[in-house]
N, C-alpha and C positions, 0 to 999 in steps of 0.2 A: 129765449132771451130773458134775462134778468135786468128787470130796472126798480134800481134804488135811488133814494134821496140821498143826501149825505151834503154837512154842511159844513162851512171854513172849517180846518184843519182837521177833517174828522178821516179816517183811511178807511180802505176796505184791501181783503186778504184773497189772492187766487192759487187755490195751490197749496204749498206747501211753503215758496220762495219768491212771490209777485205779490207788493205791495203798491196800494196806486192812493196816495194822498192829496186831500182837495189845499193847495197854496191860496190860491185867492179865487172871488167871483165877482163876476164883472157883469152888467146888465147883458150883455148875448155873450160870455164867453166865460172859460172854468179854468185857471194853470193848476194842470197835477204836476205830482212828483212820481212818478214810476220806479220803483225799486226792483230791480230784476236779473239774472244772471244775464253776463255779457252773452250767453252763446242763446241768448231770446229776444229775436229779431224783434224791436217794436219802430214801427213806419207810421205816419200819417197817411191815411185812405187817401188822400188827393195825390200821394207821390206815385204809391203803385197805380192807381188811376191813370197817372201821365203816365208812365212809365212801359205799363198795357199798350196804351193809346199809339208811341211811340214804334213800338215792337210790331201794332199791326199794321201801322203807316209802314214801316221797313218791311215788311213782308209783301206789303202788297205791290211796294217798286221795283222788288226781287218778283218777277215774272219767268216765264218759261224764255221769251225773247231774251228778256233780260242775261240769263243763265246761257242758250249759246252764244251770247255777243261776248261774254267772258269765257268761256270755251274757246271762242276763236282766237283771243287775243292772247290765250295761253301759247296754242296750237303755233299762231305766227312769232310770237317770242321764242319757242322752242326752235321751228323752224329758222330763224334768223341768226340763232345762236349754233347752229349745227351750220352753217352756209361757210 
């Protein structure tokens, strides 16, 4: 991990094409300016955090139960629709 200082309007370079400039500073808080090609994904950590979070809450109500109670209801659509 790299940690630098860097003060109003001062940039730093990643790369070759990722510029990230200090806009303002605020007593607990920093606005950059991210300069970066559209196909480089930039997220704040708290989204993919929730995001995580979400995925294993769904996974974990997606159960083996779970899976053949929708098996069945396949099964009796199929069947109903053949009647």
């Amino acid at each position: 991990m790299l940690i630098l200082q860097r003060k109003n309007n001062q940039s730093l370079t990643i790369g070759d094409n990722i510029n990230i400039t200090i806009l303002e500073i605020g007593n607990d808080w920093v606005k950059l300016a991210i300069d970066a090609p559209k196909e480089i994904s930039i997220l704040r950590t708290e989204l993919l955090e929730a995001a995580s979070a979400n995925q294993e809450a769904a996974s974990s109500h997606l159960n083996e139960g779970s899976i053949s109670q929708i098996k069945n209801l396949i099964n009796q659509s199929k069947n109903s629709e053949n009647t």
